[in-house]
PDB file of N, H, CA, C and O in Angstrom:
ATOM      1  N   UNK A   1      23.501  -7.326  21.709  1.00  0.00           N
ATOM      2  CA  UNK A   1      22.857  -7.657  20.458  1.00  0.00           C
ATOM      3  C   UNK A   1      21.431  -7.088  20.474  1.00  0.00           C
ATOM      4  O   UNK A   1      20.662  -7.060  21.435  1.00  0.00           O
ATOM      5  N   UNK A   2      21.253  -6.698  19.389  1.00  0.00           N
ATOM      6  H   UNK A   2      21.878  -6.721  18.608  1.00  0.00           H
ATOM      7  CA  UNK A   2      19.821  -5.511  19.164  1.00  0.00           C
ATOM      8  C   UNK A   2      18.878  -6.701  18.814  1.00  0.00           C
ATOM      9  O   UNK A   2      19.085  -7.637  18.043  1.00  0.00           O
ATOM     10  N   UNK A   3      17.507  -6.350  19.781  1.00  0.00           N
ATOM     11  H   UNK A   3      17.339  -5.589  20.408  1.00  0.00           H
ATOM     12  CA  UNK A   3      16.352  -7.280  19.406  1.00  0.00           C
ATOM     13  C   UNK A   3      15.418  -6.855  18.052  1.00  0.00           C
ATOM     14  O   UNK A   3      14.994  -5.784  17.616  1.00  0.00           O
ATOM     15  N   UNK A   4      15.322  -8.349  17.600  1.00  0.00           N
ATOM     16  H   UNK A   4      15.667  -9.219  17.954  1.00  0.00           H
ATOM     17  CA  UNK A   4      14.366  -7.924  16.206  1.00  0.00           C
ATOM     18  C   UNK A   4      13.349  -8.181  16.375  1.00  0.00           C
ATOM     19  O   UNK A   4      13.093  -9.277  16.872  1.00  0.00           O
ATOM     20  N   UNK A   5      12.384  -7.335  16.054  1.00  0.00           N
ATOM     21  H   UNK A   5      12.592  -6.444  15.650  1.00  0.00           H
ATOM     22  CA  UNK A   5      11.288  -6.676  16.522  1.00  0.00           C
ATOM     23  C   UNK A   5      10.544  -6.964  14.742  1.00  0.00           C
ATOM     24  O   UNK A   5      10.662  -6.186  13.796  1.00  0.00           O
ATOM     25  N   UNK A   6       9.727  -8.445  14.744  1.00  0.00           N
ATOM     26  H   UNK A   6       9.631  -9.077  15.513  1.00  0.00           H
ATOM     27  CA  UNK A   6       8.938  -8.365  13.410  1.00  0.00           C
ATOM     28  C   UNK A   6       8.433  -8.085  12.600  1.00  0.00           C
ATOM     29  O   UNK A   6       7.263  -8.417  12.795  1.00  0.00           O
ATOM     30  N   UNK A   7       8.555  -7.522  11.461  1.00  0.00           N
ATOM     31  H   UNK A   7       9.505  -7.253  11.302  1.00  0.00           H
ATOM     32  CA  UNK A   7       7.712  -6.325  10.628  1.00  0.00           C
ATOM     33  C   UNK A   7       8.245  -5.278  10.601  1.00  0.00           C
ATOM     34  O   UNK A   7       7.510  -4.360  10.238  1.00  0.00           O
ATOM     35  N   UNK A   8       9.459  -4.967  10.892  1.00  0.00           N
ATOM     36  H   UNK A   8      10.056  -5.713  11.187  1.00  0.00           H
ATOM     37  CA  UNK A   8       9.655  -3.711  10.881  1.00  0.00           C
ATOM     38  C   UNK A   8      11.189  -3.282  10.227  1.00  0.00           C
ATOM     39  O   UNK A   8      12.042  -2.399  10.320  1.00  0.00           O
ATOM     40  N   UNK A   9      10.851  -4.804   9.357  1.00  0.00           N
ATOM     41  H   UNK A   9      10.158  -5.521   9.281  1.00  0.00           H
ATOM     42  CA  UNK A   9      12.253  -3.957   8.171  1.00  0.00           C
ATOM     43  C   UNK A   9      11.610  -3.679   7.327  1.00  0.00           C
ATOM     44  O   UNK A   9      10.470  -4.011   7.004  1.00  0.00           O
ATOM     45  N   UNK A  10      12.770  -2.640   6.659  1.00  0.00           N
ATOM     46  H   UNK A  10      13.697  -2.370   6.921  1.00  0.00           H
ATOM     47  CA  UNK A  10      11.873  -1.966   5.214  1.00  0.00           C
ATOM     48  C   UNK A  10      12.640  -2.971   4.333  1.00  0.00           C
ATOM     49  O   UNK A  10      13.779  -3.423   4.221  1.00  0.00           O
ATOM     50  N   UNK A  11      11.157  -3.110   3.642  1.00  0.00           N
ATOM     51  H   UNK A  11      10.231  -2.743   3.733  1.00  0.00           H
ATOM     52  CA  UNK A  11      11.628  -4.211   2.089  1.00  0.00           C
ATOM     53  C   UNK A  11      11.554  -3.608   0.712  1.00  0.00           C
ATOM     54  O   UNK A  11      11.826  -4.187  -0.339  1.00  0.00           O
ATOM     55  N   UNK A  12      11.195  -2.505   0.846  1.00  0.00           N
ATOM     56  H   UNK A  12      10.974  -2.035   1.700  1.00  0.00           H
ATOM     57  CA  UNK A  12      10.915  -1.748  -0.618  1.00  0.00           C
ATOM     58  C   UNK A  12      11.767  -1.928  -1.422  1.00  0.00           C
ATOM     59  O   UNK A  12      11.527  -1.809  -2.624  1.00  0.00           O
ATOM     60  N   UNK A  13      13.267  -2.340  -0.837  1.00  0.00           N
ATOM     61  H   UNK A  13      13.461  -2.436   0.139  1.00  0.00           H
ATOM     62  CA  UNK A  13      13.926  -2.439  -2.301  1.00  0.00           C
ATOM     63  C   UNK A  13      14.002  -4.015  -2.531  1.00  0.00           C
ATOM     64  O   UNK A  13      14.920  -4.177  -3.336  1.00  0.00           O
ATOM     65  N   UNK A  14      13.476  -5.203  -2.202  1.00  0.00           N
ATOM     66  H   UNK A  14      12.730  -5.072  -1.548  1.00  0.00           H
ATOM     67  CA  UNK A  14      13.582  -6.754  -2.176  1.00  0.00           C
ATOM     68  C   UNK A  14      12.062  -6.160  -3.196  1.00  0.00           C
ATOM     69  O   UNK A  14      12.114  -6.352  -4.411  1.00  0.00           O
ATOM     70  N   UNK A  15      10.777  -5.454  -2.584  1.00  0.00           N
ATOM     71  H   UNK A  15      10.735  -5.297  -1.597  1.00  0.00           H
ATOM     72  CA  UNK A  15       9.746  -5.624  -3.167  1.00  0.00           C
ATOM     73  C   UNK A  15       9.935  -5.218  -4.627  1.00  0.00           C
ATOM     74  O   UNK A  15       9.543  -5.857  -5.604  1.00  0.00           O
ATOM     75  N   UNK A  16      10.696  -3.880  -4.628  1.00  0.00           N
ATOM     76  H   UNK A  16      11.015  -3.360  -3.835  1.00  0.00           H
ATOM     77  CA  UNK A  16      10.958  -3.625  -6.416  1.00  0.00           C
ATOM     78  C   UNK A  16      11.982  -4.289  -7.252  1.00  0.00           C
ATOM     79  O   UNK A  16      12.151  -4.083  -8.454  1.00  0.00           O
ATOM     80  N   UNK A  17      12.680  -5.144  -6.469  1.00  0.00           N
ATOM     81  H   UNK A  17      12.542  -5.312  -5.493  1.00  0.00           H
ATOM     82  CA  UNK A  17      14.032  -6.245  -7.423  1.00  0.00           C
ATOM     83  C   UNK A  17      13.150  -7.000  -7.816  1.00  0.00           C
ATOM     84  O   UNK A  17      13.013  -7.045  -9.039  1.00  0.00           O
ATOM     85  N   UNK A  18      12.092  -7.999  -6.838  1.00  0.00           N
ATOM     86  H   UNK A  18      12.204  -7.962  -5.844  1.00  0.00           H
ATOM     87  CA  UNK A  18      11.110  -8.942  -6.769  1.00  0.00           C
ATOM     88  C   UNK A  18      10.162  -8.827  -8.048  1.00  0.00           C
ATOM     89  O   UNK A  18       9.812  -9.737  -8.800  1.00  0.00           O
ATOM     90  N   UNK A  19       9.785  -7.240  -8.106  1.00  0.00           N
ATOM     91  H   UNK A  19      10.069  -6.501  -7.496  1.00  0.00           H
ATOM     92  CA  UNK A  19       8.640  -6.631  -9.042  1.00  0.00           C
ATOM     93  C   UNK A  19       9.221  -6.792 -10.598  1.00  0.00           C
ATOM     94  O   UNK A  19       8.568  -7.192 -11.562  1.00  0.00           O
ATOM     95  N   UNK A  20      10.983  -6.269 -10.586  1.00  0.00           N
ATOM     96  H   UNK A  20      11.513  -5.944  -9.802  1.00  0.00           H
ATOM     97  CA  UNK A  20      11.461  -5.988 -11.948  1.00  0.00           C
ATOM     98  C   UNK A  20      11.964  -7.502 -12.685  1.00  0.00           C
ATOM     99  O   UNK A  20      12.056  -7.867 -13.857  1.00  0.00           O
ATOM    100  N   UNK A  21      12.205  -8.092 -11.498  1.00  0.00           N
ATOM    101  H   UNK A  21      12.130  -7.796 -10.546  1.00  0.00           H
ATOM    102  CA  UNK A  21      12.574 -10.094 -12.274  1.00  0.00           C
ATOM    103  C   UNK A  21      11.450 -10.223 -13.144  1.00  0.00           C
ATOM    104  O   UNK A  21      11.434 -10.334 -14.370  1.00  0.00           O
ATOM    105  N   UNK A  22       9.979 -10.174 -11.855  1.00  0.00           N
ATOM    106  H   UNK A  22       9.991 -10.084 -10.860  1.00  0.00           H
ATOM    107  CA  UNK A  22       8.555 -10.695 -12.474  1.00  0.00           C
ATOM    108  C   UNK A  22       8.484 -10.205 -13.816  1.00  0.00           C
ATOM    109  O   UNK A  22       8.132 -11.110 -14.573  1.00  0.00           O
ATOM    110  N   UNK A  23       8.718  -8.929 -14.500  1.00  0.00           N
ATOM    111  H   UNK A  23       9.004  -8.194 -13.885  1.00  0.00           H
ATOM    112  CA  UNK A  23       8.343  -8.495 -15.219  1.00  0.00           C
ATOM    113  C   UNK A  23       9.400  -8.698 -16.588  1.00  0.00           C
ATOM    114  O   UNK A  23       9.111  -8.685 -17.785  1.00  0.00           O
ATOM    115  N   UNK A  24      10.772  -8.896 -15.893  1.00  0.00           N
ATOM    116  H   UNK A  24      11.007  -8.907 -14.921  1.00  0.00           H
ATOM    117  CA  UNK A  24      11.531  -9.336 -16.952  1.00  0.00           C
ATOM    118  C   UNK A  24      11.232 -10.527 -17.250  1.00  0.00           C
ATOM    119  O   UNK A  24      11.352 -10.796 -18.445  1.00  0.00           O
ATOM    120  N   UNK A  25      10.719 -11.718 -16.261  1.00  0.00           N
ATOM    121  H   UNK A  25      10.622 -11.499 -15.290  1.00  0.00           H
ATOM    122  CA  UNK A  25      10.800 -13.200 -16.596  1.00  0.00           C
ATOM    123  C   UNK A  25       9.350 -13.549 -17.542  1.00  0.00           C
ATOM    124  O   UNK A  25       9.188 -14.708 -17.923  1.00  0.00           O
ATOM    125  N   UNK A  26       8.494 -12.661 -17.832  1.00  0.00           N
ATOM    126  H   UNK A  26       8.625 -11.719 -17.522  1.00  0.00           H
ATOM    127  CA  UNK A  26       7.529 -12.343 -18.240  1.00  0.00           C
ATOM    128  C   UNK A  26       7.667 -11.762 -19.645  1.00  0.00           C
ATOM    129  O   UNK A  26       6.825 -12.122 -20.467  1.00  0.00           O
ATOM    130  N   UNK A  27       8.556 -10.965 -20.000  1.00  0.00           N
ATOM    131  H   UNK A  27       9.240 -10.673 -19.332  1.00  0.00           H
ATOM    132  CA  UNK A  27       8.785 -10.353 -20.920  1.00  0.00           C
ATOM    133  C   UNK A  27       9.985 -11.608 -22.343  1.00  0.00           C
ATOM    134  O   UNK A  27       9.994 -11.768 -23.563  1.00  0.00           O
ATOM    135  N   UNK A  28      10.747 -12.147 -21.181  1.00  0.00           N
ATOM    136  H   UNK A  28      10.739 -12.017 -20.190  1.00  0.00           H
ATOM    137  CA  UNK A  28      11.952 -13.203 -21.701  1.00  0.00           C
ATOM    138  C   UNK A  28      10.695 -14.169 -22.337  1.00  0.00           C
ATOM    139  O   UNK A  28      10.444 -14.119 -23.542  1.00  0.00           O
ATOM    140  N   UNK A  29      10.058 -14.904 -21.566  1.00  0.00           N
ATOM    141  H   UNK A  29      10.261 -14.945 -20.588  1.00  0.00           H
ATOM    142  CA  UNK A  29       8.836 -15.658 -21.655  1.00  0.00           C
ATOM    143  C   UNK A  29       8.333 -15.738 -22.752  1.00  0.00           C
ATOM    144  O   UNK A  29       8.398 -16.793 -23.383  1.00  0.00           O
ATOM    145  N   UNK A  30       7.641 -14.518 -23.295  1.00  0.00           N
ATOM    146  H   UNK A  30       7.587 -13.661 -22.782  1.00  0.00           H
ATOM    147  CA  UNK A  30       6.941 -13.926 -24.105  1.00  0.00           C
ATOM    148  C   UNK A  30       7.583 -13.904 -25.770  1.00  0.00           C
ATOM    149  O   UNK A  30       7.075 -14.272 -26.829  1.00  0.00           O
ATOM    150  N   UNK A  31       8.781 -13.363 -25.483  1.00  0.00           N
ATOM    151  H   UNK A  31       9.194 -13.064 -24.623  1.00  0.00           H
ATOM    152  CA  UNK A  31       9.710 -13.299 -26.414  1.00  0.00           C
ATOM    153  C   UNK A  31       9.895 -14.654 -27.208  1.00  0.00           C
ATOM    154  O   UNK A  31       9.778 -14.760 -28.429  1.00  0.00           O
ATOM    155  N   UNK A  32      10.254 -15.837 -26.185  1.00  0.00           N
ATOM    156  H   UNK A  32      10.349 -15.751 -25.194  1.00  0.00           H
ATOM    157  CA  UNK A  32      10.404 -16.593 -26.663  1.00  0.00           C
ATOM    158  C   UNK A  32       9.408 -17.574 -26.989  1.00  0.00           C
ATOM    159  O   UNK A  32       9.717 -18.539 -27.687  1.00  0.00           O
ATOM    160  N   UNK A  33       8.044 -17.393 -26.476  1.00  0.00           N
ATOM    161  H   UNK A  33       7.793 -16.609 -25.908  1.00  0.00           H
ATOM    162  CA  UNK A  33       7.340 -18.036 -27.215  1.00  0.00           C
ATOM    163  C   UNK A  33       6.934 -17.149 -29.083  1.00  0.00           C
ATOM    164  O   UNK A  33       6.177 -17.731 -29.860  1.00  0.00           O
ATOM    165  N   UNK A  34       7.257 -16.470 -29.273  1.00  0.00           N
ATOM    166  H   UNK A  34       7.872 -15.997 -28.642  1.00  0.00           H
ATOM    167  CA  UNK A  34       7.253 -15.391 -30.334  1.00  0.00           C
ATOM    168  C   UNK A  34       8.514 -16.238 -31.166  1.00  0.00           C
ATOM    169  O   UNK A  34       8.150 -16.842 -32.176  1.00  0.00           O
ATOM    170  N   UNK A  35       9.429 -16.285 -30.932  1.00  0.00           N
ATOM    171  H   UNK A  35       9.724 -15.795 -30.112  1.00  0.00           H
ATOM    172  CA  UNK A  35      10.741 -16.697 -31.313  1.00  0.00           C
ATOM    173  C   UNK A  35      10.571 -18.230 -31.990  1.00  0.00           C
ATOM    174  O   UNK A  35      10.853 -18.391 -33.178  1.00  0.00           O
ATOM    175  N   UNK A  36      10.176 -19.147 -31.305  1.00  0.00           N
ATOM    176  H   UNK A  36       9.947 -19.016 -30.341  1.00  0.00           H
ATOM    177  CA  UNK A  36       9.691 -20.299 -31.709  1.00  0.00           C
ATOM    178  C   UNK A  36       8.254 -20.377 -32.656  1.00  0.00           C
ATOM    179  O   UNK A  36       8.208 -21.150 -33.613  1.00  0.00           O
ATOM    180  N   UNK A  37       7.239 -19.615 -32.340  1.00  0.00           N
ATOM    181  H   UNK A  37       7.276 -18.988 -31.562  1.00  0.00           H
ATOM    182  CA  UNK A  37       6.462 -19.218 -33.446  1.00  0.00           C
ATOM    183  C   UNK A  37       7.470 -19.005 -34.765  1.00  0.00           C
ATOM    184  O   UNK A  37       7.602 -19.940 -35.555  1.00  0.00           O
ATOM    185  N   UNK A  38       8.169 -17.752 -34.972  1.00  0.00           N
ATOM    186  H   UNK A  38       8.062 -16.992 -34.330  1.00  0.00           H
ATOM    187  CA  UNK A  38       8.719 -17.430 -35.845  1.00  0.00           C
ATOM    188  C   UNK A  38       9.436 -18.856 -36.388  1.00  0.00           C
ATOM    189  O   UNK A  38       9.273 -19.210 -37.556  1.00  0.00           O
ATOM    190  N   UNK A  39      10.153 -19.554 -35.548  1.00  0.00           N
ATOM    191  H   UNK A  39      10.286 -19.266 -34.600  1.00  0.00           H
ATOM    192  CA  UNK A  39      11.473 -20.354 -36.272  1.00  0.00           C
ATOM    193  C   UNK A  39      10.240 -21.641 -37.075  1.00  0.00           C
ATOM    194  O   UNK A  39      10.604 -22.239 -38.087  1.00  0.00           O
ATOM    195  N   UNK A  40       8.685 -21.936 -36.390  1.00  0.00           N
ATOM    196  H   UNK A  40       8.390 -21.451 -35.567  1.00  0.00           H
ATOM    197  CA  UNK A  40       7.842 -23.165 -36.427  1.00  0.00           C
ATOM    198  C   UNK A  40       7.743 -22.988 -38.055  1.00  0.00           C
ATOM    199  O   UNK A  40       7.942 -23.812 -38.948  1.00  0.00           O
ATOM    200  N   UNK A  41       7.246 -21.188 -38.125  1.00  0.00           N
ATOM    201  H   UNK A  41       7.084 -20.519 -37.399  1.00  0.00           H
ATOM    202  CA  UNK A  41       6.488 -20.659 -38.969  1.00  0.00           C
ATOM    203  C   UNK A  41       7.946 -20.296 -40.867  1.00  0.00           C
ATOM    204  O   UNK A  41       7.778 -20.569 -42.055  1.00  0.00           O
ATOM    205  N   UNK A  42       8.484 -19.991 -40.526  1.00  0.00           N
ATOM    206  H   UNK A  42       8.620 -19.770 -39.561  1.00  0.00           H
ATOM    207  CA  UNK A  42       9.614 -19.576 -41.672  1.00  0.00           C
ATOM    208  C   UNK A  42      10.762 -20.338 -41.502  1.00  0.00           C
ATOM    209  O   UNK A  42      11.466 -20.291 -42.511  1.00  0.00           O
ATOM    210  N   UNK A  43      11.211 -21.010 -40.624  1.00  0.00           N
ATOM    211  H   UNK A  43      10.639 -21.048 -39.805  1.00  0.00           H
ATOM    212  CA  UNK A  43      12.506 -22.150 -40.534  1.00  0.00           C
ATOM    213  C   UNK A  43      11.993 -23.158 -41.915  1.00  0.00           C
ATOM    214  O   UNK A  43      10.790 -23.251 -42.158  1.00  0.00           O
ATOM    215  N   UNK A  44      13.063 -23.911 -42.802  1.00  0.00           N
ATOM    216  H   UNK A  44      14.041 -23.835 -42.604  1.00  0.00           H
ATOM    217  CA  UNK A  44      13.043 -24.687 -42.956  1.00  0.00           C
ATOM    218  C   UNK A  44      13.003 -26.087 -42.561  1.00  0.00           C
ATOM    219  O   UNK A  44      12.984 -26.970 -43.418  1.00  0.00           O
TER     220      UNK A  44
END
């Protein structure tokens, strides 16, 4: 069994999945505070 040796996996692709959630959960976020504006603002 191969010793693991700390720091020395590559994460670049955990760091850019990590990066593209943030930015979707940010974007969903956004949307929907927009969405509820809209329904506060013109809903009956």
């Amino acid at each position: 069994m191969a010793e693991h040796q700390h720091g020395t996996m590559d994460t670049t692709v955990q760091e850019k999945t990590y990066s593209s959630f943030l930015t979707f959960v940010t974007r969903f976020s956004i949307a929907m505070v927009f969405l509820a504006l809209f329904l506060a603002v013109f809903a009956t």
